[in-house]
N, C-alpha and C positions, 0 to 999 in steps of 0.2 A: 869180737866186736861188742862194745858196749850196748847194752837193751837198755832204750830207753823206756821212761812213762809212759808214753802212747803206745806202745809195742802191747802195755797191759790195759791199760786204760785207754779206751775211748771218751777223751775229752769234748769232744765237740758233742756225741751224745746227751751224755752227761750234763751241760751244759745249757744244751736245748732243752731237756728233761726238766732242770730245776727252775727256768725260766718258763715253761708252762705251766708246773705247779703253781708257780705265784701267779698266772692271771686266773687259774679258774681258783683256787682256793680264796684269793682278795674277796670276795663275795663275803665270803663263810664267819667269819667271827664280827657280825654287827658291821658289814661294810669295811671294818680295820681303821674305825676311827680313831680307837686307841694309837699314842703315841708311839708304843710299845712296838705295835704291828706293823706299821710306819719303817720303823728299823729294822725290824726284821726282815721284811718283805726288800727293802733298803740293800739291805746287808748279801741277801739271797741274789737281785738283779744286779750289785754292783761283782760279785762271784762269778755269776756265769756271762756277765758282759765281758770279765777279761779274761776268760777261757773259750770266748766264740771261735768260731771260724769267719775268717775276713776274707778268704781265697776268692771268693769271685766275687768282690767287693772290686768297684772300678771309681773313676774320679768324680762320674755322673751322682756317685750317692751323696757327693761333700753338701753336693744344693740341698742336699734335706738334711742331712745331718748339722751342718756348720747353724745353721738359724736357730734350732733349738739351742744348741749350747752358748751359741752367741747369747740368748736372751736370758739363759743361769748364770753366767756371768753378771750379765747386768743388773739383776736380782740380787746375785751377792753384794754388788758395790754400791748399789741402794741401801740394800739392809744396814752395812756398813757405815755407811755414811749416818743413817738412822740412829741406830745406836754408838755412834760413837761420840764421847762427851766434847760439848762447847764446838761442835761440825760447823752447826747454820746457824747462829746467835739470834736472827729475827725468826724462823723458824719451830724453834723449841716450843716441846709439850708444857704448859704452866702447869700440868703435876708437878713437875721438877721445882719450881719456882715456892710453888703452895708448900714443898717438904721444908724446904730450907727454912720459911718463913714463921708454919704453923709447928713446925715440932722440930726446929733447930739441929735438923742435920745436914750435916754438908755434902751433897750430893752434888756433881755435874748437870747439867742440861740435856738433852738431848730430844730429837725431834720426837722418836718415838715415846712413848707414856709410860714403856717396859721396857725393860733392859733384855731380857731372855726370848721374849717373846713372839721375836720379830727369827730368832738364828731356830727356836724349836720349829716354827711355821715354815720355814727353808726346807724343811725335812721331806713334804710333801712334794715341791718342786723338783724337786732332787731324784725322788720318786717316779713322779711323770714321764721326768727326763731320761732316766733308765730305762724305764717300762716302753717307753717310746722306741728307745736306739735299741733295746733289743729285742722285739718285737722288729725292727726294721733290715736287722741282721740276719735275722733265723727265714724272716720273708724273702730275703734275694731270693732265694730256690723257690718256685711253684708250689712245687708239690707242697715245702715243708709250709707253705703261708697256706694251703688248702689245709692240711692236717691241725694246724694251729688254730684257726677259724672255727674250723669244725669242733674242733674238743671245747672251744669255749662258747659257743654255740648250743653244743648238749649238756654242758655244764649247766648253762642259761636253764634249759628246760629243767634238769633236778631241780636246779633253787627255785623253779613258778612251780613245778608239781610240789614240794614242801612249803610253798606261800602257802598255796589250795588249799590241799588237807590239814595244815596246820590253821587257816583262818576256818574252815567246815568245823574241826573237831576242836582243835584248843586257840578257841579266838584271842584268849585271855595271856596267852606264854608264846615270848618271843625266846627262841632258841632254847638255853639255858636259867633264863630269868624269867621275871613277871615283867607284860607285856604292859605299859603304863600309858600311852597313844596311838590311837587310829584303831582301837579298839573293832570298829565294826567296820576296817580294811585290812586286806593283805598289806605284808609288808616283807614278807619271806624272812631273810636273815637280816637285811636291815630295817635299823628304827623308823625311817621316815618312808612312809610310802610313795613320793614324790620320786624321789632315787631310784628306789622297785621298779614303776613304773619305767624311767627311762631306761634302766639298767633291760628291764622283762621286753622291754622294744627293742632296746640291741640287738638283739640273742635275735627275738622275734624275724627283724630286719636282714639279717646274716642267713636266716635259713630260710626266708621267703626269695632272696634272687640263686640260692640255691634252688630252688624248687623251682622257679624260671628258667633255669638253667638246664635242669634237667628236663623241664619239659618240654623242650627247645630241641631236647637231645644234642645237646651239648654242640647246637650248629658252628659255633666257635670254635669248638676246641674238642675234636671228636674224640674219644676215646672208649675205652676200651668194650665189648658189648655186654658182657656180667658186671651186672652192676649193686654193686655191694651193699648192703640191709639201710647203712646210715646214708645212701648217698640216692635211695630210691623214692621217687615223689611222694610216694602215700608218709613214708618214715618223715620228710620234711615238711610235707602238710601237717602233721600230726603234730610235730614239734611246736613250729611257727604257731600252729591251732592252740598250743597251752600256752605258747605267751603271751598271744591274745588275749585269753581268758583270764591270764593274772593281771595280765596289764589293767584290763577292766576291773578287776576286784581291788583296782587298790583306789578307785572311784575318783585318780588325780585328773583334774580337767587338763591339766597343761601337757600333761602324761601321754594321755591317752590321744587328743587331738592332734600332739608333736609327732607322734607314733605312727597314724595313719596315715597324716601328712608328710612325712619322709618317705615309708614303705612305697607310696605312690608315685613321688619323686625318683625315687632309687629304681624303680619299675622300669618308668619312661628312659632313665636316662640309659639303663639295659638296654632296653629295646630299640631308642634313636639309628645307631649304626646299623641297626637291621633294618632298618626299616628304605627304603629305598623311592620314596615320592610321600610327597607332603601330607599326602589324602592317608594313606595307611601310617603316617605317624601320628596326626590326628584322630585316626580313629583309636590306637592305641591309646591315645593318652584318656579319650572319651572312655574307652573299656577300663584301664585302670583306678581312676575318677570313681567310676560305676562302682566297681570292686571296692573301692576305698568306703563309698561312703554306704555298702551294704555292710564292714565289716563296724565302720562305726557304730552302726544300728544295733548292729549285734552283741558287743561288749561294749559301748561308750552308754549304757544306762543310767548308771549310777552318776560317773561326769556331766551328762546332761542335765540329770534332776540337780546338780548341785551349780552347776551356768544357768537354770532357769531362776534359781534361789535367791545365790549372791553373785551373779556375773562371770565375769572369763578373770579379772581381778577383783579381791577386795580390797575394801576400803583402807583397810590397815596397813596392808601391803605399800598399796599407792604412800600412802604417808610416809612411810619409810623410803620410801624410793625419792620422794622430794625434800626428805630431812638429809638425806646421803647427797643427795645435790647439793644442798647448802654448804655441809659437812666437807665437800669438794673443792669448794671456792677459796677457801681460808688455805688449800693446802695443796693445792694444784700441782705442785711442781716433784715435792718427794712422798706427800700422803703422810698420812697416820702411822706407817709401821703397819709390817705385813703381819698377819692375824691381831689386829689389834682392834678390831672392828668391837667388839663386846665388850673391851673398853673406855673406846674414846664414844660411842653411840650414848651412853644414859644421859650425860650431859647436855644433849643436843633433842634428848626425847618430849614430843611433842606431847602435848596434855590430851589431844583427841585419842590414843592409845592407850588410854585410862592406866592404872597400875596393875592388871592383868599380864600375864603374857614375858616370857625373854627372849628377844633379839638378838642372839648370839650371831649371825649371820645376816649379812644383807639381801638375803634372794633374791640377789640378782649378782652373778659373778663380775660380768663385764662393770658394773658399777663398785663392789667390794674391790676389785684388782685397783682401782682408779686409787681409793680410799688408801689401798695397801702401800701402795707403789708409786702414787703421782701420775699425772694425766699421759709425759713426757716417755715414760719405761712402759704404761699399759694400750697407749698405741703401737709401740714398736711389738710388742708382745699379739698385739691383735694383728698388726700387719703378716708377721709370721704366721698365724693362724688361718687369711685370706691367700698369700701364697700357698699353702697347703692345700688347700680346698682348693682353689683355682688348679694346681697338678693333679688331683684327685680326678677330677672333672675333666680334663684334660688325656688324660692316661686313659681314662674307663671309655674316652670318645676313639682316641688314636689304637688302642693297642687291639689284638686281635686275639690273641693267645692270653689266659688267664684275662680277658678284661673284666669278669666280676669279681677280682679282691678290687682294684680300685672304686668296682660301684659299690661293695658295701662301706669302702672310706668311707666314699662321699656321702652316701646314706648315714651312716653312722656318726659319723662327722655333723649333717645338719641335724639329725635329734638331739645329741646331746650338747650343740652350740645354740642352738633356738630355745629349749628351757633352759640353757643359763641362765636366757636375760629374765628369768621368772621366776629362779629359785637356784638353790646349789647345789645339785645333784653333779655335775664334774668338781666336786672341793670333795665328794666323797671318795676314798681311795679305793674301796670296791667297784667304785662304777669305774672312776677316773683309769684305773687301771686297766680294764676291758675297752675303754674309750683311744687308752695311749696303744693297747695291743691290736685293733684293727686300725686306727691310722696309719704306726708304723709300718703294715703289712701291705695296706693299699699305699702307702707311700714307693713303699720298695717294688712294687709289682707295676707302676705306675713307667718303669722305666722299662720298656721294649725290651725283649730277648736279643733280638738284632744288635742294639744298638750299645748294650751292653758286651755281646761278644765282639763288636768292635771295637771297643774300648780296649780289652784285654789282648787282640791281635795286635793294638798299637802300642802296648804295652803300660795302657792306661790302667 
C-alpha cells in the first residue's frame, strides 16, 4: 500500500505551528510595517491556511467566515475601479489632469492620485483577512484557542518586559536602530507608543479574565486539579501586572484609558452569567469600577499629567479630523484610493498645522477607511465589524464551556476598535494581527460545543 505524506508528516501540526509563529513574532521587527513583512507574514498565513484541518468545521462557521471575505472582495473591486483608467469620468484625481497639461504626458485618469498605491495597501487587508480565518480555524477546538491565547499572551508580556528595560537602560535605541520619537516613552519594538500601548492592553486583557478565571476555579468549566505554572493566578497576576506597567510608560492617554476601560468591561461581562440577581451584579460591576479606577491610579500618571496639559484630544488632531470631513464630501461614494491618505492630505492642509509635523495617516481609522474606500464600502465593512461584536457578546453570555475566548473577543475587540477612532494602532500589522488572532478565536468559540456537534450528526 502506498505511504502517504501524512503517514510522515503531520500537516495540521505544522500548520498550526507556522500560523502561531506569525501572530507572536508580527510584534518583533518594528510592528511589520515594512511592506516586505507584509508579504512574508502573507505568504506564511496563506501556507498554513491551506494545509489546516477543516474536520470539525460545520455550516454554523460560513456566518463568520463568508462576511470577512465578502468585504475583500469588495475591497478588490473598489481598488479596481480606483485604479483603473477613464472608470468614473466626474470622479478622477486632477493629478492626472495636471500631468497631461503641466508636462505633456499622456496619461489616463483615474480616481486614485496612484496607480500602485492603492493594490500595494491591499496587501495589509489580505493580511488581516488570513490572520482572521486562521486564527478561526485552529480555534474550533478549546483547547487549541486556549493554547493559542495563551502563547500570544506571554508573548505580550516578553515585548512589555523589553519595552521596560530597554526604555530604564537604552531610552535612546529602538531595537536594531536609533530610536528617533517618544524618546521619554516606552515603545518596545514598535515606533509609535500609541500601538504599544494598545497592543501591551491586549496581552494585558487576555490574562486578566484569565486570572478571573482561575480565580473563580474555573466554576465554568472545571478542570483538572494541578494546575500548571502559566495557568496559576499569581503567573497571570504577574504577567497582566507587566503590561500594565508598560502600558503606563508609554504615557498614551487614549492607551491607557481605552485599556482600563475594556479590562472593566471584559470583567463584568465575565461575571454577568454568574451572577444570579441584580444586587450581586451590581455590586460586581461596583467592585470592578473600584479595581479599574485604583489600577488607573497606579499606572495612568504620566496619561494624566499629559490630559491635564493638552486634553483627552489635541488641537491638531481635531483639525485633521475636520480637514478629513471635508476631504470626504467631494468623494463620498469611491474615496481617495486606499492608502492614499499622504497623498491626497497636503493639498487640503490647513494653515493652523503650521509647516511642522507629517500626516501620513489619519488617526482615526473609521474616518481614513471612509477616505480609502468611499462612505458606501466602509459602512458595509463597519456593519461586519458590529455583527462580530454583537456574536462576541452574545457567545461569551450563552455558552458555558470555554465562555472566556469569547470574553476576551469582546474585550479585545472594544480596545482596539475604541482607539481606532483616535489613532491607527489596527493599520499597524503587529497589533492588527494579535487583534485578527483573538477575534478569530472568540469568534470560533462563540459557537456552543452542542450545537456544533449537531451540525456534524446531521451532517452539517
Amino acid at each position: 500500500m502506498a505511504t502517504s505524506l501524512r503517514d510522515y508528516v503531520n500537516l495540521g501540526k505544522i500548520s498550526n505551528a507556522l500560523a502561531s509563529t506569525v501572530f507572536v513574532l508580527a510584534p518583533l521587527p518594528l510592528g511589520s510595517v515594512d511592506l516586505a513583512w507584509v508579504c512574508i507574514w502573507t505568504v506564511l498565513l496563506a501556507v498554513s491556511l491551506a494545509t489546516a484541518s477543516v474536520d470539525r468545521s460545520c455550516k454554523a462557521d460560513l456566518w463568520f467566515i463568508t462576511p470577512i471575505f465578502a468585504a475583500i472582495a469588495t475591497i478588490v473591486l473598489i481598488i479596481w475601479i480606483q485604479v483603473s483608467p477613464n472608470a468614473v469620468s466626474n470622479l478622477q484625481d486632477p493629478a492626472w489632469s495636471n500631468a497631461r497639461e503641466l508636462a505633456g504626458i499622456n496619461v489616463p485618469g483615474r480616481i486614485s492620485p496612484t496607480q500602485s498605491v492603492p493594490w500595494l495597501s491591499f496587501g495589509y487587508y489580505l493580511l488581516f483577512t488570513l490572520g482572521l480565518s486562521r486564527a478561526y480555524l485552529l480555534a474550533i477546538d478549546g483547547w487549541r484557542a486556549n493554547k493559542l491565547l495563551k502563547l500570544v499572551a506571554y508573548a505580550g508580556v516578553c515585548y512589555a518586559l523589553y519595552g521596560i528595560f530597554s526604555q530604564l537602560l537604552l531610552p535612546d535605541t529602538l531595537l536594531w536602530r536609533q530610536k528617533e520619537f517618544y524618546l521619554q516613552y516606552a515603545t518596545g519594538t514598535f515606533v509609535n507608543r500609541n500601538t504599544a500601548a494598545t497592543f501591551w492592553g491586549s496581552c494585558g486583557l487576555i490574562l486578566l479574565i484569565m486570572l478571573v478565571r482561575s480565580i473563580l476555579h474555573r466554576s465554568d468549566d472545571p478542570g483538572p486539579t494541578r494546575i500548571r505554572f502559566f495557568d496559576r493566578p499569581a503567573t497571570l497576576a504577574s504577567g497582566c501586572g507587566i503590561c500594565l506597567v508598560a502600558v503606563g510608560m508609554t504615557g498614551s492617554r487614549a492607551g491607557i484609558l481605552i485599556t482600563i476601560f475594556s479590562m472593566v468591561c471584559a470583567v463584568v461581562l465575565y461575571l454577568a452569567p454568574l451572577n444570579r440577581s441584580e444586587r450581586s451584579f451590581m455590586s460586581s460591576v461596583r467592585n470592578s469600577v473600584a479595581v479599574g479606577v485604583i489600577a488607573l491610579a497606579l499606572v495612568g500618571s504620566m496619561a494624566m499629567g499629559r490630559i491635564s496639559e493638552i486634553g483627552l484630544v489635541d488641537s491638531q488632531r481635531y483639525e485633521v479630523y475636520k480637514t478629513v470631513l471635508d476631504m470626504i464630501r467631494g468623494h463620498a461614494l469611491l474615496g481617495f484610493g486606499v492608502g492614499n491618505f499622504e497623498v491626497a492630505f497636503p493639498p487640503f492642509r490647513p494653515e493652523s498645522l503650521g509647516s511642522q509635523g507629517i500626516w501620513d495617516r489619519a488617526h482615526s481609522t473609521p474616518l481614513e477607511l471612509v477616505l480609502d474606500l468611499g462612505l458606501p464600502t466602509a459602512i458595509g465593512i463597519v456593519a461586519v465589524a458590529i455583527f462580530y461584536f454583537a456574536s462576541l457578546v452574545i457567545g461569551a453570555l450563552r455558552r458555558k464551556r470555554d465562555r472566556h475566548i469569547p470574553v476576551m473577543g469582546a474585550g479585545v475587540f472594544a480596545l482596539g476598535s475604541l482607539h481606532s477612532f483616535v489613532d491607527f494602532s489596527l493599520q499597524i500589522p503587529g497589533f492588527g494581527l494579535l487583534f485578527a488572532c483573538v477575534l478569530g478565536c472568540g469568534l470560533a468559540q462563540s459557537i456552543s460545543t452542542s450545537a456544533r456537534s449537531l451540525a456534524h450528526l446531521s451532517g452539517d
